[in-house]
C-alpha positions as CSV (number, residue, x, y, z in Angstrom):
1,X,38.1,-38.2,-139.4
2,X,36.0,-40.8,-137.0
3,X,33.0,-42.6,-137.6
4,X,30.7,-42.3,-135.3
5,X,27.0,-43.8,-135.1
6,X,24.4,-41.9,-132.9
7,X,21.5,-44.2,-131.4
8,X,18.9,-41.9,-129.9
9,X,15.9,-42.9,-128.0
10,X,13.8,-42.1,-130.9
11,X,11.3,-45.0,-132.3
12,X,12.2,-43.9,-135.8
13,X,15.9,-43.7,-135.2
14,X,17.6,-43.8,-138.3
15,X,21.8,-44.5,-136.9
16,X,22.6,-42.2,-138.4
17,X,26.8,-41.8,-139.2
18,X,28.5,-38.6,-139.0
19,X,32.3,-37.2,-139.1
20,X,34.0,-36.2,-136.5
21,X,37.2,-34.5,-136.2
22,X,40.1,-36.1,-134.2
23,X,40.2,-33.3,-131.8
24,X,36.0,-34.0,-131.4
25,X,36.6,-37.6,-131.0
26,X,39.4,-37.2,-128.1
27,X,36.7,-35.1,-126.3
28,X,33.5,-36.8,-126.5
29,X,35.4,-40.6,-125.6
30,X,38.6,-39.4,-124.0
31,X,39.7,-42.8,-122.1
32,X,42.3,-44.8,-124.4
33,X,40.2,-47.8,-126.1
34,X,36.8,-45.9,-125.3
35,X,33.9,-46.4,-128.1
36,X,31.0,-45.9,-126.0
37,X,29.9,-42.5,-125.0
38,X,26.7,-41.2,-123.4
39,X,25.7,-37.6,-123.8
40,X,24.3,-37.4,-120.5
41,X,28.0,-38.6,-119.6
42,X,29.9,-36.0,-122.0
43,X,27.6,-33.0,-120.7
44,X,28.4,-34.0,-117.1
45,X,31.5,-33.8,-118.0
46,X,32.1,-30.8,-120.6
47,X,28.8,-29.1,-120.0
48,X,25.8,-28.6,-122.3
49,X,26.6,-25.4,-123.9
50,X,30.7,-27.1,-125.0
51,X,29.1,-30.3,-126.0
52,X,26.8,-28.1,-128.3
53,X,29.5,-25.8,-129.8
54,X,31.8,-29.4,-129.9
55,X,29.1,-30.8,-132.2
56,X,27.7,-28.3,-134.2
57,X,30.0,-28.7,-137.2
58,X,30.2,-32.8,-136.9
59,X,25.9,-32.5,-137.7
60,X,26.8,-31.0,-141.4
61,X,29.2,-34.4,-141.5
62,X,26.7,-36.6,-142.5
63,X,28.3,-40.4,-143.8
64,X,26.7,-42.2,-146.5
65,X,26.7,-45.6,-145.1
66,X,27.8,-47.5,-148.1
67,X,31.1,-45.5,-148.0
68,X,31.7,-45.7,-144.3
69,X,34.6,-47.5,-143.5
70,X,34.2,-49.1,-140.2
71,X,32.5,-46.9,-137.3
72,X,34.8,-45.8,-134.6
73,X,32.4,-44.9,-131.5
74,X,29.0,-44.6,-130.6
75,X,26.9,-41.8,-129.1
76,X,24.1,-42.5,-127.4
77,X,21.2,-40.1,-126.5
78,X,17.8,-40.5,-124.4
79,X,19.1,-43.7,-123.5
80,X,21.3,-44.2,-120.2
81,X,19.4,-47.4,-118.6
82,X,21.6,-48.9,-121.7
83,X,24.8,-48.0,-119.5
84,X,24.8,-51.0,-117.4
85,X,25.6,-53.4,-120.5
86,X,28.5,-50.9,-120.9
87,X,30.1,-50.5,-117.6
88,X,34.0,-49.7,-119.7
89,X,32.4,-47.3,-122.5
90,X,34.1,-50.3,-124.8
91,X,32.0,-52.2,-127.5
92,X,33.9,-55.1,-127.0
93,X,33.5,-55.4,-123.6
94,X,29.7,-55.2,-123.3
95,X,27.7,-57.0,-120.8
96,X,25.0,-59.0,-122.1
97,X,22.4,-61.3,-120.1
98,X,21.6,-58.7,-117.7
């Protein structure tokens, strides 16, 4: 299982974690060394009604944050003016001082 954080547009956001499979992961941040994912990006992409069916079971994977071990990616909704810091969908490459 993956780690991975979803940031939504939300004021009261929580960042959440949640579980997904390998097979989940591979397809919502297929490039090699991807972390980074935008839904806009993975609907474009898979389309809505696969990206819906994809993450249906992960939402009943909810990770307690004091047992996570380390987050693997991270999904971000409602907020694609973000993608310019992230030009290679890689947390270690981010852009910042734009």
């Amino acid at each position: 299982m993956k780690n991975v954080q979803i940031i939504d547009g939300a004021g009261n956001c929580t960042y959440s974690i949640f579980e997904f499979s390998e097979k989940q992961f591979r397809l919502i941040f297929p490039a090699k060394g991807q972390d980074i994912e935008f839904i806009e990006d993975a609907i474009a992409r898979l389309g809505d009604k696969e990206v819906g069916k994809l993450l249906k079971p992960a939402w009943k994977r909810l990770a307690k944050k004091e047992r996570v071990r380390g987050i693997h990616g991270t999904l971000f909704y409602e907020l694609s003016f973000k993608k310019k810091y992230y030009p290679t969908k890689r947390d270690a490459e981010m852009i910042t001082g734009i």
